[in-house]
C-alpha positions in Angstrom: 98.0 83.6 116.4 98.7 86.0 119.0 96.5 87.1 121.6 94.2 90.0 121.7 96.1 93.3 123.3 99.4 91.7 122.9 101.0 93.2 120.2 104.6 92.5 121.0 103.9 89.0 119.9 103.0 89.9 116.6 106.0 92.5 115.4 106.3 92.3 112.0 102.7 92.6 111.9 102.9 95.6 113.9 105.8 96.9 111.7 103.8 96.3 108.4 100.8 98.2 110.3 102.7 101.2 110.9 104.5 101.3 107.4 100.5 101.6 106.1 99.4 104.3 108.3 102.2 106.6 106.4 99.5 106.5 103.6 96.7 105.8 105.6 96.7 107.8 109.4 94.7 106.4 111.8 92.4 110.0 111.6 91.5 108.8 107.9 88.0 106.9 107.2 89.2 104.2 104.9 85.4 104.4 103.2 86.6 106.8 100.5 90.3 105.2 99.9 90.3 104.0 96.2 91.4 100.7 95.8 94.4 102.7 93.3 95.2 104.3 96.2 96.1 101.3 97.8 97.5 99.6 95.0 100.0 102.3 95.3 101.1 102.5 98.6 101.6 98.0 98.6 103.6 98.8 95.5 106.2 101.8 96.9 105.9 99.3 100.7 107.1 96.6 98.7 109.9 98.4 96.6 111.6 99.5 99.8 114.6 97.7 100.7 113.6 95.5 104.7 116.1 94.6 107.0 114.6 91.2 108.1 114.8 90.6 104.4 118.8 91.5 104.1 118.2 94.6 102.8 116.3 93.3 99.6 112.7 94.3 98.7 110.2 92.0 99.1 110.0 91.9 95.5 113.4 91.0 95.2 112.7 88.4 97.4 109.4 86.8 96.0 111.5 86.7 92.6 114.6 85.1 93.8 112.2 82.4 95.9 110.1 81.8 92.6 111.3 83.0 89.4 108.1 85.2 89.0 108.0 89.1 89.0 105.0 90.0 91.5 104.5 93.4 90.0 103.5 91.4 86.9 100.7 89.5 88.4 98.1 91.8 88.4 97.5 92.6 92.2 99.6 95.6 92.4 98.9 96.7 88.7 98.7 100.2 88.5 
């Protein structure tokens, strides 16, 4: 856990954050966001290649770590 107003301790979290307001801006009320509408930004966040990850996707990553395909589990089924 990081402490409240210290962002620098949290990076990644920080990173991921700022991926999300590419689909979401911070001037947007998230009342009226469909949850398809999420569902489809985690889906094109998770197909771009990271550098923390080697240049993989994270999907690449959760399949090579367990064998399964994430995009067939049902939480980013579009």
């Amino acid at each position: 856990f990081a402490k409240p107003y210290h962002s620098w301790e949290r990076g990644q979290n920080e990173n991921a954050n700022g991926l999300l307001r590419q689909y979401f801006p911070k001037t947007m009320s998230l009342v009226n966001v469909a949850c398809n509408e999420v569902k489809i930004a985690v889906n094109k966040l998770n197909s771009r290649p990271r550098k923390c990850l080697g240049f993989k996707t994270p999907y690449q990553v959760f399949f090579e770590r367990t064998g399964v395909d994430a995009r067939q589990l049902g939480v980013v089924r579009l």
